[in-house]
Kinemage of the C-alpha trace (Angstrom):
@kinemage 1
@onewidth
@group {chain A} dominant
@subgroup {mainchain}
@vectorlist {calphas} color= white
{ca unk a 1} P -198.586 64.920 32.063
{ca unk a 2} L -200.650 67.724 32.109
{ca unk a 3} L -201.805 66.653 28.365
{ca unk a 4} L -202.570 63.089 29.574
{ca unk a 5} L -204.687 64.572 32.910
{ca unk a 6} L -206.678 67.121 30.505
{ca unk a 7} L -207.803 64.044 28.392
{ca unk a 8} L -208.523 61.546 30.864
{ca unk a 9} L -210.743 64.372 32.628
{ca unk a 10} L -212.381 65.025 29.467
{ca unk a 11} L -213.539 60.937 28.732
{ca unk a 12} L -214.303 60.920 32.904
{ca unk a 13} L -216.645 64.034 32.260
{ca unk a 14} L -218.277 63.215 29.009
{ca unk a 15} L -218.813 59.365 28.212
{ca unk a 16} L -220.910 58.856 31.325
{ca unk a 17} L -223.082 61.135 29.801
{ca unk a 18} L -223.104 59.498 26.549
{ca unk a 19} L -223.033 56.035 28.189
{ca unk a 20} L -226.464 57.350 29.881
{ca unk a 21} L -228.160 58.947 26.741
{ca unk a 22} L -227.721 55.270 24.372
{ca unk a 23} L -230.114 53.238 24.214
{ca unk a 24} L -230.485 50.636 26.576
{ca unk a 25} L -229.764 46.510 26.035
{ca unk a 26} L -232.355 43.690 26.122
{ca unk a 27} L -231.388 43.709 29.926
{ca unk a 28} L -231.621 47.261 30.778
{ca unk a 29} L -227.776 48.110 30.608
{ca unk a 30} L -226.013 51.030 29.354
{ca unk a 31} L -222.860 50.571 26.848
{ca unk a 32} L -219.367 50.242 28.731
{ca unk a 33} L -215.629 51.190 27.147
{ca unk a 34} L -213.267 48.892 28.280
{ca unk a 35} L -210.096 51.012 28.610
{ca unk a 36} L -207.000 48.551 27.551
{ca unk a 37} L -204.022 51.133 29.365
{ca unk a 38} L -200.405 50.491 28.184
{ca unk a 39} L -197.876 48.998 31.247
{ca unk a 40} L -195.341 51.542 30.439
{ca unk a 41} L -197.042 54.936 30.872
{ca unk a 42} L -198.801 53.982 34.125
{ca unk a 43} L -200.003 56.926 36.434
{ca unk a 44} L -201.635 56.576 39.363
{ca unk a 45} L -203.498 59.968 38.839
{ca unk a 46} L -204.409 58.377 35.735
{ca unk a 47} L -205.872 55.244 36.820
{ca unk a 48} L -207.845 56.637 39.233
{ca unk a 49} L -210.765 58.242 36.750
{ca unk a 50} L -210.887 54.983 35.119
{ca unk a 51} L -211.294 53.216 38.481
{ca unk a 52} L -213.902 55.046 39.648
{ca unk a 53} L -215.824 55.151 36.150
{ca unk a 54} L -215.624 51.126 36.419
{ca unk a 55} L -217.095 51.435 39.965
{ca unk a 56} L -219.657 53.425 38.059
{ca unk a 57} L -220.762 50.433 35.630
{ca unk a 58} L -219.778 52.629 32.662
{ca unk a 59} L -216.254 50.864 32.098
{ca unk a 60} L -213.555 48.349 32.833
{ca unk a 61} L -209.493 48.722 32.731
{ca unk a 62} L -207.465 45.663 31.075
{ca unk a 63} L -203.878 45.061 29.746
{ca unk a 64} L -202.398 46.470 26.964
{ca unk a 65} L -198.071 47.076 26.268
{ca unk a 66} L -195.534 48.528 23.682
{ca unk a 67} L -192.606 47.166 24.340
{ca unk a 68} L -189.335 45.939 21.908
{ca unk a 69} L -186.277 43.628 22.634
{ca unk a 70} L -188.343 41.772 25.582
{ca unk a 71} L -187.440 38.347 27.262
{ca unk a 72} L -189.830 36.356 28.742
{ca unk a 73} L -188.224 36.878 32.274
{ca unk a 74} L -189.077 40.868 31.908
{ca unk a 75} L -192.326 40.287 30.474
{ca unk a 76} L -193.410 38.184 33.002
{ca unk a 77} L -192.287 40.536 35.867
{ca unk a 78} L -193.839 43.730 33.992
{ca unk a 79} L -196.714 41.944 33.338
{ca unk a 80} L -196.990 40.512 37.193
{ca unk a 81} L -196.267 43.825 38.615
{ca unk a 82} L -198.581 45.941 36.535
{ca unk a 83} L -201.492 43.602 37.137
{ca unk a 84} L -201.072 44.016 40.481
{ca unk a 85} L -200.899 47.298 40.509
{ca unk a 86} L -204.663 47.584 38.565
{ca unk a 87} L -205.635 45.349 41.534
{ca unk a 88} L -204.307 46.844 44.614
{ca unk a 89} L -204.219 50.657 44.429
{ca unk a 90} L -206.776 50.606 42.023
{ca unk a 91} L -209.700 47.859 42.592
{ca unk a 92} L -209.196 46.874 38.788
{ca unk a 93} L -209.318 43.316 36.874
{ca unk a 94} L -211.312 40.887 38.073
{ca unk a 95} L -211.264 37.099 39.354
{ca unk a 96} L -212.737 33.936 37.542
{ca unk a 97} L -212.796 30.950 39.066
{ca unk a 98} L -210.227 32.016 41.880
{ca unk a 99} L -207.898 33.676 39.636
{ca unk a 100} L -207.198 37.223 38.590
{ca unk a 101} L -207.399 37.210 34.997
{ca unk a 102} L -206.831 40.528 32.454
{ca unk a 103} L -207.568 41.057 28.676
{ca unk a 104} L -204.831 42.093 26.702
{ca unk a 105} L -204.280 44.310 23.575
{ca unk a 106} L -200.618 44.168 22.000
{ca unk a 107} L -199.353 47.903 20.852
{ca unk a 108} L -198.395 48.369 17.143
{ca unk a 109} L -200.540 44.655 16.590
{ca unk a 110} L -196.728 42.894 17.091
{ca unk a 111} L -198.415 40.401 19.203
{ca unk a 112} L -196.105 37.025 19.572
{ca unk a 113} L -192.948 38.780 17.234
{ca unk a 114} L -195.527 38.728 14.472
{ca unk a 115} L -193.443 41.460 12.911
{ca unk a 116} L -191.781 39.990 10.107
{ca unk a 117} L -188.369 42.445 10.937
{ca unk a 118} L -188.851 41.646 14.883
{ca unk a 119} L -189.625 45.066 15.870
{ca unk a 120} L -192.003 46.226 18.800
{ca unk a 121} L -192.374 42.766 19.995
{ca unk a 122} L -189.378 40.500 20.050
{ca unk a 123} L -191.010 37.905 22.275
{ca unk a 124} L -191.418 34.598 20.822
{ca unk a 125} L -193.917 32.728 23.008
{ca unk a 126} L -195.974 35.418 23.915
{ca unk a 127} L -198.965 33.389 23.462
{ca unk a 128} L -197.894 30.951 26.154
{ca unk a 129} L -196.842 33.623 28.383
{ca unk a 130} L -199.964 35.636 28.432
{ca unk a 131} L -202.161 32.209 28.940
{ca unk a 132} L -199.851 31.096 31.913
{ca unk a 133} L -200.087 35.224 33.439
{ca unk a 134} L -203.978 34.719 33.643
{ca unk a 135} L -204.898 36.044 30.340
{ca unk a 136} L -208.452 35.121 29.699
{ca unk a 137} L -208.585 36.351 25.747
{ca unk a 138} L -206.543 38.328 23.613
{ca unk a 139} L -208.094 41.681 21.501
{ca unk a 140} L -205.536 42.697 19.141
{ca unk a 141} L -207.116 41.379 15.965
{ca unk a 142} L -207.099 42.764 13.138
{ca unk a 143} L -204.320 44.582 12.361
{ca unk a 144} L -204.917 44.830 8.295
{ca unk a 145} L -203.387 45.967 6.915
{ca unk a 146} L -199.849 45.309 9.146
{ca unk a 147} L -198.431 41.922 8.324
{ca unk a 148} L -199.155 41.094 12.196
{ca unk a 149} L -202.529 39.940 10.968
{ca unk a 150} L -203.507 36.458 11.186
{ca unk a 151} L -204.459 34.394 8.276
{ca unk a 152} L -207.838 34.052 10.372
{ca unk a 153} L -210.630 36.500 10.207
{ca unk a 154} L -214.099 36.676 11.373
{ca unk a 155} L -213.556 34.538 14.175
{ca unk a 156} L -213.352 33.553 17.681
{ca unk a 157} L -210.636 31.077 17.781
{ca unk a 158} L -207.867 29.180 20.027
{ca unk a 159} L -204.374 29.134 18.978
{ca unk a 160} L -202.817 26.446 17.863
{ca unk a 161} L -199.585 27.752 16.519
{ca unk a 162} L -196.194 26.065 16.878
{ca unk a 163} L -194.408 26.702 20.510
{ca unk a 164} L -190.653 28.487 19.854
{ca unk a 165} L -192.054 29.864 16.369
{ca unk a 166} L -193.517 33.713 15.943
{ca unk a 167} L -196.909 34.887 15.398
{ca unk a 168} L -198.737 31.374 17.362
{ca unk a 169} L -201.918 33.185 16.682
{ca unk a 170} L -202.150 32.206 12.592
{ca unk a 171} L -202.847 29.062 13.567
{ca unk a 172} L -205.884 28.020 15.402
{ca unk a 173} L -209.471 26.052 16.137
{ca unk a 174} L -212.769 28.269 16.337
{ca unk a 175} L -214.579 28.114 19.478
{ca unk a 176} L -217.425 26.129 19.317
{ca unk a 177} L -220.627 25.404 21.958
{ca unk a 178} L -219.406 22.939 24.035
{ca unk a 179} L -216.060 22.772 22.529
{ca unk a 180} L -214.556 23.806 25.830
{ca unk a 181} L -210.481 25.476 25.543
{ca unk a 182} L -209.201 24.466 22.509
{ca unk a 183} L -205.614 25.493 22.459
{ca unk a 184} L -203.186 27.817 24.316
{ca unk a 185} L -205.053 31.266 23.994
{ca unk a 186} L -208.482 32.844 23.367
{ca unk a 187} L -208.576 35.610 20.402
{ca unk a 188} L -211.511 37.673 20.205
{ca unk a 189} L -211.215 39.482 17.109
{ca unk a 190} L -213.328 42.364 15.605
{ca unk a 191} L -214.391 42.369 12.310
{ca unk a 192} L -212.943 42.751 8.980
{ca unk a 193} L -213.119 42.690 5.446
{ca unk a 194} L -213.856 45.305 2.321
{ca unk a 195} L -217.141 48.198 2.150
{ca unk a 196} L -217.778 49.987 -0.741
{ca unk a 197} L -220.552 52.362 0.647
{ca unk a 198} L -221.165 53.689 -2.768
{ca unk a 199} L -217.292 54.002 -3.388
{ca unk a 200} L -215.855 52.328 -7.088
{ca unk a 201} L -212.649 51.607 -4.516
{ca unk a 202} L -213.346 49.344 -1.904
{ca unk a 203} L -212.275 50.609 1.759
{ca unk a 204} L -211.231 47.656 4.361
{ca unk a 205} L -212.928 47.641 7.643
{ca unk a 206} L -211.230 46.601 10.766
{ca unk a 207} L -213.655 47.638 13.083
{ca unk a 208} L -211.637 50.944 14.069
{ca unk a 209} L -213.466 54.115 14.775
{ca unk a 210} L -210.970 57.023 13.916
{ca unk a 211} L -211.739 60.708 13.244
{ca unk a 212} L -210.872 60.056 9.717
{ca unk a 213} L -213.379 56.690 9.312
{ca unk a 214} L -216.470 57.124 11.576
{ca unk a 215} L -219.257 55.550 12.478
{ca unk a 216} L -221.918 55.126 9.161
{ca unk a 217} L -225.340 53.100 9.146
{ca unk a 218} L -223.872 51.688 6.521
{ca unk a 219} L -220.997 50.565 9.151
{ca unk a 220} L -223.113 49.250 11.351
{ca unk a 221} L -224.641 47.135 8.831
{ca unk a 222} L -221.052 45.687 7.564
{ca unk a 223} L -219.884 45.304 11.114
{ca unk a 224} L -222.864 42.946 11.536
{ca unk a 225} L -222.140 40.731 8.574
{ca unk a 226} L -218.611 40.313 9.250
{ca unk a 227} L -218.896 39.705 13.023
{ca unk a 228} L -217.850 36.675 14.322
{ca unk a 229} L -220.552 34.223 15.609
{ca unk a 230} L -220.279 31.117 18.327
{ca unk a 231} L -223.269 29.111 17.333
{ca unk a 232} L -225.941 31.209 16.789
{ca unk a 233} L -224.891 34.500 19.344
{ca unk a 234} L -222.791 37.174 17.681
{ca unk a 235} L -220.043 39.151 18.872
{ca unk a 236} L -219.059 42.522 17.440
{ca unk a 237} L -216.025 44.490 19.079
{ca unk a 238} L -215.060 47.604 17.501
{ca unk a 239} L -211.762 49.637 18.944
{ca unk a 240} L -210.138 53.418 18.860
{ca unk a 241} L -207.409 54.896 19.800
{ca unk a 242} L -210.091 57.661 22.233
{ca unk a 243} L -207.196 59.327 23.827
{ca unk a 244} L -205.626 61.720 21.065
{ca unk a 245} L -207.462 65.033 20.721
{ca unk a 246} L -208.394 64.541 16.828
{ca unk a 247} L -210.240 60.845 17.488
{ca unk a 248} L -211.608 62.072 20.925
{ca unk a 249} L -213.375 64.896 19.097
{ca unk a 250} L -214.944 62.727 16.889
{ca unk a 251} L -216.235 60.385 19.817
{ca unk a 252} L -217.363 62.444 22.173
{ca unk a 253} L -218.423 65.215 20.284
{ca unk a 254} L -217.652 68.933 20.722
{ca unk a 255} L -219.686 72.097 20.844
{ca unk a 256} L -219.989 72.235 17.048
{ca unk a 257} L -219.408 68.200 16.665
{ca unk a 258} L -222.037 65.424 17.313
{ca unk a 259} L -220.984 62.604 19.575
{ca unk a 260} L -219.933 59.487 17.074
{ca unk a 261} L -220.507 57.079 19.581
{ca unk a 262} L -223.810 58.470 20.336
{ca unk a 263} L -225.290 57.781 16.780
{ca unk a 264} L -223.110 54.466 16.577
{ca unk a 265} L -225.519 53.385 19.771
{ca unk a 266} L -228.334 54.823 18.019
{ca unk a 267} L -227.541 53.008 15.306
{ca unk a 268} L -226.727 49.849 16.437
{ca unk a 269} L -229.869 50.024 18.464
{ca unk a 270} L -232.211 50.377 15.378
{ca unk a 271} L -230.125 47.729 12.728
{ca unk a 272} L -230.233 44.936 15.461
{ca unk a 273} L -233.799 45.517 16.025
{ca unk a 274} L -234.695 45.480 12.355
{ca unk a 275} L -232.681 42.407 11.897
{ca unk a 276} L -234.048 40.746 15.050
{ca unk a 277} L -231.251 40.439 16.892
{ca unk a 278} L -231.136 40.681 20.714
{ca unk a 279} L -228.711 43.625 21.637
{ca unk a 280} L -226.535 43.506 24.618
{ca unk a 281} L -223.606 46.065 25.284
{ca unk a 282} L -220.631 44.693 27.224
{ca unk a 283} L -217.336 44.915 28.255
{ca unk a 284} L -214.204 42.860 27.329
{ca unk a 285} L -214.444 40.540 30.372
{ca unk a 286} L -218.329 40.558 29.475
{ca unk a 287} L -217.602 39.107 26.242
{ca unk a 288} L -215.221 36.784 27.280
{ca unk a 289} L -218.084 35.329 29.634
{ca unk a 290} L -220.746 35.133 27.322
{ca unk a 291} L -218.468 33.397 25.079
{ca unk a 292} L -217.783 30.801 27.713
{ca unk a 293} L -221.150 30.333 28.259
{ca unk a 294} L -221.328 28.708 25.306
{ca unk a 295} L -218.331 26.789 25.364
{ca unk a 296} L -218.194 25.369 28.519
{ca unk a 297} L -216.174 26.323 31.787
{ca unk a 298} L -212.555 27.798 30.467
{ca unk a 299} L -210.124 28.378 32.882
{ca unk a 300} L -207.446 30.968 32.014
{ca unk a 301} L -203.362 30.223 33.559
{ca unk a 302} L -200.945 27.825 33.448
{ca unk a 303} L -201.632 24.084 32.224
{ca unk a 304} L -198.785 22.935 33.147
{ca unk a 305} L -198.481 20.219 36.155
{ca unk a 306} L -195.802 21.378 39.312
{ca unk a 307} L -193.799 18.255 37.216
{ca unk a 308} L -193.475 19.809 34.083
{ca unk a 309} L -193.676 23.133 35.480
{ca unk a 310} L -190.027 22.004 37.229
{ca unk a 311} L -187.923 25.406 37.894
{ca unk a 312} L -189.020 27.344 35.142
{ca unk a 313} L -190.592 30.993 35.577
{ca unk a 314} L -193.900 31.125 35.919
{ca unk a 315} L -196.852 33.486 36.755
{ca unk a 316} L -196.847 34.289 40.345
């Protein structure tokens, strides 16, 4: 605990700053870090610093789990209960069109049993699940080079994968303007593909920003190629693991270390500018908004009627 306290502190003290010094968006905004915090090692004391730097405008809180051996009936009530929790002691999530709605991250990429030996997962009809909880779009994508990852890449897509079989998310239809909801669940996935960078061996990029793969200009530039687009906006999300001491070093900087996600902003600032592109930092729930701004209204939960609902369990 006193390990998990000393880091949180360290991201509360330090990424405002950074968050302040980048360069600001076509609309005057600073960049925000949407936090995804794992059900089973909540903390109040925890929470808290990430409350009050989303109350700050420099970051939001979603939904993120490791779990193994799960049923739908406990996954529904952790799920439930730890939403909840964001909301009432801590002010977290938010609502959209009446409903409290959370993104979600799966730990160890397992989303839907995608695991091919059933481990960290063991949920069949997560996909379904997470929709009916309020789930307005799922992050976990990619996960190369696991073999979680979906056969779909480079795009923003609705699954279409058969109910009571694993891994729903291989299947799907790319959002499109005007398309509207176009299966069970939103993915929003980050780029990937190969960079050479001046290599002979190709390296694949997922996106991830690591202590041992940091931000490059030449990075940036891939991550804008291999973003996915919905008509003619694109949407780049990039992820970390920030917490552990060797990755947090290299993003926030230390006394002899420059800050990696203050030249990434730099960065990013200057390549979408040369390229023309309108620049606009957001958050998770940000991105899920400006992608259904383009689609057309999409309203996250159940679709089932009260009929074919019947007795089974459902979000509360």
């Amino acid at each position: 605990m006193e390990t998990a306290l000393r880091r949180v502190a360290r991201w509360e003290e330090i990424w405002p700053k950074i968050a302040s010094s980048a360069p600001r968006d076509i609309a005057g905004n600073t960049p925000r870090y949407s936090f995804f915090y794992p059900q089973e090692e909540y903390r109040r004391e925890l929470l808290d610093p990430l409350a009050d730097m989303t109350r700050q405008g420099f970051g939001d809180v979603e939904v993120h789990i490791h779990h193994h051996n799960e049923t739908a009936k406990g996954f529904i009530s952790k799920m439930s209960d730890f939403c909840r929790r964001l909301r009432d002691d801590h002010g977290l999530l938010h609502d959209h069109r009446g409903r409290m709605v959370f993104g979600f991250i799966h730990g160890n990429w397992a989303l839907d049993n995608s695991r091919p030996d059933g481990l960290d997962c063991g949920l069949t009809g997560e996909i379904e699940l997470l929709r009916d909880l309020g789930c307005y779009a799922d992050f976990t994508m990619p996960s190369i080079p696991s073999p979680t990852q979906s056969r779909i890449v480079n795009q923003i897509y609705w699954c279409t994968g058969t109910p009571g079989r694993p891994k729903a998310f291989d299947r799907g239809i790319e959002a499109s303007v005007g398309g509207g909801a176009m299966g069970d669940l939103l993915m929003i996935t980050g780029p990937a593909g190969l960079r050479f960078g001046g290599r002979m061996v190709p390296r694949i990029e997922m996106g991830e920003i690591a202590h041992n793969d940091l931000p490059t200009k030449d990075r940036v530039g891939v991550w804008l190629d291999l973003a996915p687009q919905v008509g003619d906006e694109m949407f780049l999300k990039l992820h970390t693991h920030g917490a552990r001491e060797d990755n947090a070093d290299a993003l926030l900087g230390t006394a002899t270390r420059v800050s990696g996600l203050d030249q990434m902003f730099r960065w990013l600032h200057e390549e979408t500018q040369r390229r023309g592109i309108e620049l606009r930092w957001a958050s998770a729930y940000e991105m899920f908004c400006a992608v259904e701004a383009l689609t057309g209204p999409l309203n996250p939960g159940p679709r089932l009627t009260p009929e074919m609902a019947g007795s089974s369990a459902g979000a509360p």
